[in-house]
N, C-alpha and C positions, 0 to 999 in steps of 0.2 A: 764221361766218354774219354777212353784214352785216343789220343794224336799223335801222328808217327811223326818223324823230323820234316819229313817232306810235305805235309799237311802243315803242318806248324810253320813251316817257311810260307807258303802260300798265304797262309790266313795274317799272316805277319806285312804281308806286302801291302794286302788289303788295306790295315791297322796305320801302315806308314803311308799309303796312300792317300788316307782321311786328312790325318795331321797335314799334309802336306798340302794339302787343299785347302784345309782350314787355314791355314798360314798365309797362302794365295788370294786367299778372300780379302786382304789388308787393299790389293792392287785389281784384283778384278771380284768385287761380290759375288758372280753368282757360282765363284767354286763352292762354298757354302753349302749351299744347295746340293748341288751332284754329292758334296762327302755328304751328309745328313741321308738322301735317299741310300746311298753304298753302306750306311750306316744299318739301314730297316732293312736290306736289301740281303747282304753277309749277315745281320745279327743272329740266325740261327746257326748259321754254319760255325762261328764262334763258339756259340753256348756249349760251356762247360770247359773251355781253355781258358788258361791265364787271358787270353788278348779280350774277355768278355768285358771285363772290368773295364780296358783301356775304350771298348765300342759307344758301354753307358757314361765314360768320363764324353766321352767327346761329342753325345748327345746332348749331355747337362751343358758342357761347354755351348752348343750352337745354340740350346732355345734361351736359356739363362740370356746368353752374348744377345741375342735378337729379342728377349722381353728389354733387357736394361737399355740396348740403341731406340727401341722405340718410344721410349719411355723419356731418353735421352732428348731424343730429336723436338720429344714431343714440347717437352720444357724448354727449350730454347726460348721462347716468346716472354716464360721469366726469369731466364736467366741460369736455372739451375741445371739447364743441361747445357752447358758452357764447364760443367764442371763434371757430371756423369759421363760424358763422353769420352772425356779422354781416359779417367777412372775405370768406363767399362773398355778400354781397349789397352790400357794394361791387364788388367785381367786377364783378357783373353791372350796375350802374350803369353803371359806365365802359365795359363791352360797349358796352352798348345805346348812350351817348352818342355814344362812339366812333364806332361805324358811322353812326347820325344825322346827326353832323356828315359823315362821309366821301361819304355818301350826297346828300346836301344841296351840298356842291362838285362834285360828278360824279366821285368819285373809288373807284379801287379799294380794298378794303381790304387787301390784299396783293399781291403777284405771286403766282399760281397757281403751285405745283410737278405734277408728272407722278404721279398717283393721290393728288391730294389730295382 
């Protein structure tokens, strides 16, 4: 599908909107949320633009971030989530940074594979 500049700015806003949410989730949770829905929500309108890549990074990013916090929390009682936690929210820094910057050159976050 070719995108004309003024599509591509639109969908780009969407893209920055997530990150920025995601980002916001450090100080209020449930931005998370609202970007993960805007994520299923825009994901077709995406398909087939560079910004697709940046939609599936930032998916991986929230269920990934929410398997390892739970998994996190859950180990607190012996101890090893004392250490996954803080572990999974670097992480999730460098996601979010990551794509930000990627996002902000105009660039893919990966090459796409076939059922990614």
């Amino acid at each position: 599908m070719i995108f004309d500049e003024a599509q591509q700015q639109e969908l780009k806003k969407y893209t920055y909107a997530v990150y920025i949410l995601q980002a916001l989730s450090f100080v209020t949770g449930v931005t998370a949320i609202v970007a993960i829905v805007i994520n299923y929500i825009k994901h077709d309108d995406v398909r087939g633009s560079w910004m697709e890549s940046h939609f599936q990074w930032q998916k991986k990013t929230f269920w990934f971030g929410l398997l390892w916090s739970v998994l996190g929390f859950l180990t607190i009682p012996i101890l090893v989530g004392y250490l996954v936690l803080p572990l999974v929210t670097i992480w999730l820094i460098y996601r979010i940074a990551r794509g930000w910057i990627c996002l902000v050159d105009g660039k893919q976050m990966y090459l796409q594979q076939a059922g990614d």
